[in-house]
C-alpha positions in Angstrom: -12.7 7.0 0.9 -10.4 8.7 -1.5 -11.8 9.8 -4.6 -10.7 9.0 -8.0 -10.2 11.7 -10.8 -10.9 9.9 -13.8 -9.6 12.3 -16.1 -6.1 10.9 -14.8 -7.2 7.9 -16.6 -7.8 9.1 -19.9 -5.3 8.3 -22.7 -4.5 4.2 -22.3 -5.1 4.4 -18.5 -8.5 2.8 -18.3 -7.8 -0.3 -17.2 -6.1 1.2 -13.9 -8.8 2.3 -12.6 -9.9 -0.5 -11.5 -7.2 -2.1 -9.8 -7.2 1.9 -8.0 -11.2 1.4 -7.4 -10.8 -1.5 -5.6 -8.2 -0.2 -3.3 -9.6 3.3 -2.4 -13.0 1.4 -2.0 -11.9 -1.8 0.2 -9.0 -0.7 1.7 -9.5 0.9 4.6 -12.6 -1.3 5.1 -10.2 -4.4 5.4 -8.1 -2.4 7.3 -10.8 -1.9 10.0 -12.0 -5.2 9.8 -8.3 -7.2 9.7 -6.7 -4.3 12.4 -9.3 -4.8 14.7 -7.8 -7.9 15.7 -4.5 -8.6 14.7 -1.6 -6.0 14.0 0.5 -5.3 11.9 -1.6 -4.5 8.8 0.3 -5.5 5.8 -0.4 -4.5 2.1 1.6 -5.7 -0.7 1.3 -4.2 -4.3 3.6 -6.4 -6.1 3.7 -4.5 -9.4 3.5 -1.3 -8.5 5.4 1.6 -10.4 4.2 5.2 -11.1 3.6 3.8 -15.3 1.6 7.0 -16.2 0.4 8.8 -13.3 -0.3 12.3 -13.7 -0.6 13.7 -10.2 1.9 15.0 -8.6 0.6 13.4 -5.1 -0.1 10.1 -6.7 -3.6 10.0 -6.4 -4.0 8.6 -9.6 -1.0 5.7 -8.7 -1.9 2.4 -6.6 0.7 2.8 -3.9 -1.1 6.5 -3.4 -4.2 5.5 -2.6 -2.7 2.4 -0.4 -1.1 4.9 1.9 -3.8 6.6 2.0 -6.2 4.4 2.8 -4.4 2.3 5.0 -3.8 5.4 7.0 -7.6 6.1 7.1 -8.1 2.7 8.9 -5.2 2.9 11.2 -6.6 6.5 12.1 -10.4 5.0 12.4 -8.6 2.4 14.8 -7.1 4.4 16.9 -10.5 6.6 17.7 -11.7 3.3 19.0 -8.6 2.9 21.5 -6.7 -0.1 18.8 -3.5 0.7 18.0 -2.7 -0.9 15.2 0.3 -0.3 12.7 0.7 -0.4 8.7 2.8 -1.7 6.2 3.1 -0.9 2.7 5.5 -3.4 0.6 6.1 -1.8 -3.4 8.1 -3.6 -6.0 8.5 -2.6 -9.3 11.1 -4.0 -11.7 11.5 -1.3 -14.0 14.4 1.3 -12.8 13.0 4.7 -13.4 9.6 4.4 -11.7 11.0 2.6 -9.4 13.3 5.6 -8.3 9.6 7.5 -8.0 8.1 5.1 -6.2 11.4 4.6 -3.9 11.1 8.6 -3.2 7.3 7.9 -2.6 7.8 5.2 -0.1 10.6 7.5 2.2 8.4 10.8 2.0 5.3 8.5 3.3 6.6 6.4 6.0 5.5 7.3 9.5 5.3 5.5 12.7 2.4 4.2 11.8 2.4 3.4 8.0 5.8 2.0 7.2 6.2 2.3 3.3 8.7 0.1 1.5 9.9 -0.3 -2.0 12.0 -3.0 -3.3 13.5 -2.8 -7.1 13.2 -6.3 -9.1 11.0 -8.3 -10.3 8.2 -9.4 -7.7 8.5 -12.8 -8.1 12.5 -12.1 -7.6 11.4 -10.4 -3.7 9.2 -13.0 -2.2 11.5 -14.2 0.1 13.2 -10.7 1.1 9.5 -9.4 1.8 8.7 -12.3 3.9 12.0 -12.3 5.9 10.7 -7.7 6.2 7.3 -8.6 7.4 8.8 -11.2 9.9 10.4 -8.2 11.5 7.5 -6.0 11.9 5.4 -8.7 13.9 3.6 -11.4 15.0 2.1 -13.5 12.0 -1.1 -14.0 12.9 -1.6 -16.7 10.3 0.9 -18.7 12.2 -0.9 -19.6 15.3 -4.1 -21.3 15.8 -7.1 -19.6 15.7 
């Protein structure tokens, strides 16, 4: 599990700590638990702009520790003979953090994380992220368990 610096949560950050807890904890736990049966994974942070972050890796910004972690489970898979692939869908609606998140999201992608950003308001990118995740594979919440 990644681990969080809080002193990159000083200063007005608090409350993100918590939204980045949860992800760096649960994760890559869903991730094992989800990949181990269907594929693709898909994450969606639907408000997701570098506001504040202080590292220069993004450790300290959700879609940072998504990659990451999603990564870890696809890696854990993949020791246990699943191959299993990633997505991770960003939207933020604010231009300039976008543009870091956009430059995040190219430098990331691999086979087997794709990282995606859109630019708009999330609500405003439902439909363009659902006709994306159509592409990448089967829905799994489409057939009949």
């Amino acid at each position: 599990m990644p681990n969080l610096d809080l002193t990159n949560y000083r200063g007005g950050r608090e409350h993100a700590f918590i939204k980045h807890y949860l992800l760096a904890k649960y994760l890559s736990r869903w991730g094992y638990k989800i990949g181990s049966k269907w594929d693709p994974l898909v994450f969606i942070d639907g408000f997701a702009g570098s506001w504040g972050a202080k590292d220069e890796d993004f450790t300290d910004a959700s879609f940072g520790i998504a990659v990451r972690a999603l990564n870890e489970a696809i890696e854990g898979l993949s020791k246990i003979n699943r191959s299993v692939h990633g997505v991770c869908i960003f939207v933020e609606k604010e231009p300039q953090p976008f543009i870091k998140l956009d430059a995040f999201a190219k430098k990331q992608s691999t086979e087997a994380v794709r990282a995606i950003a859109f630019e708009g308001r999330f609500v405003d990118k439902i439909q363009v992220i659902d006709e994306y995740i159509s592409t990448v594979g089967n829905n799994p919440f489409n057939s009949s368990f």
